[in-house]
C-alpha positions as CSV (number, residue, x, y, z in Angstrom):
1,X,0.0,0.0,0.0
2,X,1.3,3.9,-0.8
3,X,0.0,5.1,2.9
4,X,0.5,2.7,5.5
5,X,-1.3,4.2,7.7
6,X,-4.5,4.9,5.7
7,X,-4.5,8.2,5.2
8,X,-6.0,10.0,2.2
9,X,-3.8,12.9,2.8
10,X,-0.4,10.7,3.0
11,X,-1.7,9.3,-0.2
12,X,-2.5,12.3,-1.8
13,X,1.7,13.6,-0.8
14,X,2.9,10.1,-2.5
15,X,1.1,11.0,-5.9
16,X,1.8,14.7,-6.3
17,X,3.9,14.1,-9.3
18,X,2.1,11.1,-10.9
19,X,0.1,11.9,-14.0
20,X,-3.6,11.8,-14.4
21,X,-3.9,8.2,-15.7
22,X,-1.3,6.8,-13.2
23,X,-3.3,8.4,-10.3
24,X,-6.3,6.7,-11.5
25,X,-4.3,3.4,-11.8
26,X,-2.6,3.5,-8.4
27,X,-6.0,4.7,-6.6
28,X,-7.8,2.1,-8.1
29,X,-4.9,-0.9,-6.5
30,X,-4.3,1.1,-3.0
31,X,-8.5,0.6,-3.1
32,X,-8.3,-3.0,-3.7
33,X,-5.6,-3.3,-1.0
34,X,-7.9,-1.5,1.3
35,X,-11.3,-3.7,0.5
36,X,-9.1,-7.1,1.2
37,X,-7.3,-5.5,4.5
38,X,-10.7,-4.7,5.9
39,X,-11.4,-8.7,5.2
40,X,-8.6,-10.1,7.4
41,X,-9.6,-11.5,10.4
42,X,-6.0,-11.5,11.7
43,X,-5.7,-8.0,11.4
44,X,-5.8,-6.2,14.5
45,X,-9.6,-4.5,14.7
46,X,-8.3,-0.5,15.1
47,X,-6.1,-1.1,11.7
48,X,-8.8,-2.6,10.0
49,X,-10.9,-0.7,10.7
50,X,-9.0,2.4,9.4
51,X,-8.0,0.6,6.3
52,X,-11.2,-1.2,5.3
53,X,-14.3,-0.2,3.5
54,X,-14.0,3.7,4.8
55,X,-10.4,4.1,3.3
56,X,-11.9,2.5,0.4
57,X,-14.6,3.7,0.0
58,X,-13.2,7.6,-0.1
59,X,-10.4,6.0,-3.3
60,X,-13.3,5.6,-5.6
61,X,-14.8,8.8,-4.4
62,X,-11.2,10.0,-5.4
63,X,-11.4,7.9,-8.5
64,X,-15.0,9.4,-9.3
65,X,-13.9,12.7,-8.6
66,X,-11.2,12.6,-11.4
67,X,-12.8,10.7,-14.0
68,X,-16.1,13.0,-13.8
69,X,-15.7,16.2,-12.2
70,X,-18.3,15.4,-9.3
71,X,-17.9,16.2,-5.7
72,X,-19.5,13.4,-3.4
73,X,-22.4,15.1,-1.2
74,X,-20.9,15.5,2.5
75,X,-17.5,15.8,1.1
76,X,-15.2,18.1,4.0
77,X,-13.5,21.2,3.1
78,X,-9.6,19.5,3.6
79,X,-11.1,16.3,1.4
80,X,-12.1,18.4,-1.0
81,X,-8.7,20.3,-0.9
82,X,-6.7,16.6,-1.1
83,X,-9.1,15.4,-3.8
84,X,-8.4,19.2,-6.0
85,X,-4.6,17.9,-5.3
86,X,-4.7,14.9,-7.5
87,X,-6.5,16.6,-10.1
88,X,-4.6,17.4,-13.3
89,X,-6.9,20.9,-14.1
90,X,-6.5,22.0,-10.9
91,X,-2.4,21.4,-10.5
92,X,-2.2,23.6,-13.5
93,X,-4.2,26.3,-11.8
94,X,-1.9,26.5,-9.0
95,X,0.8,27.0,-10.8
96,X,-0.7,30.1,-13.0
């Protein structure tokens, strides 16, 4: 897994250089990695319960943000600001 410690924003850091279709690719496997971490049963229950379905479930929202433009209803300010990171359109507004 990129963030070891299932953390959107440590994720976020790892990928700052990545372009748009690697970001995609590596969201979708750190996902994957998160859906069969929350399955474990020898994992202890605080871990897996910060790298389950919740971690997970904000990567797609990631991975839907990117592909389509749409901001998931209830999404936080600093989520939002983490998810604007990754995108491609909004990198190059920063750096106008």
């Amino acid at each position: 897994m990129i963030s070891h410690d299932c953390s959107l924003a440590d994720f976020a850091r790892a990928l700052r250089d990545k372009d748009y279709f690697e970001v995609i690719r590596l969201a979708d496997l750190e996902a994957t990695e998160a859906e069969r971490l929350g399955l474990k049963a020898r994992l202890d229950p605080a871990r897996r319960l910060r790298c389950g379905k919740e971690y997970a479930e904000q990567l797609k929202q990631v991975i839907f943000y990117l592909r389509y433009r749409v901001v998931p209803r209830g999404l936080s300010p600093r989520d939002l600001e983490i998810f604007q990171s990754l995108s491609p359109i909004e990198r190059s507004r920063r750096v106008l």
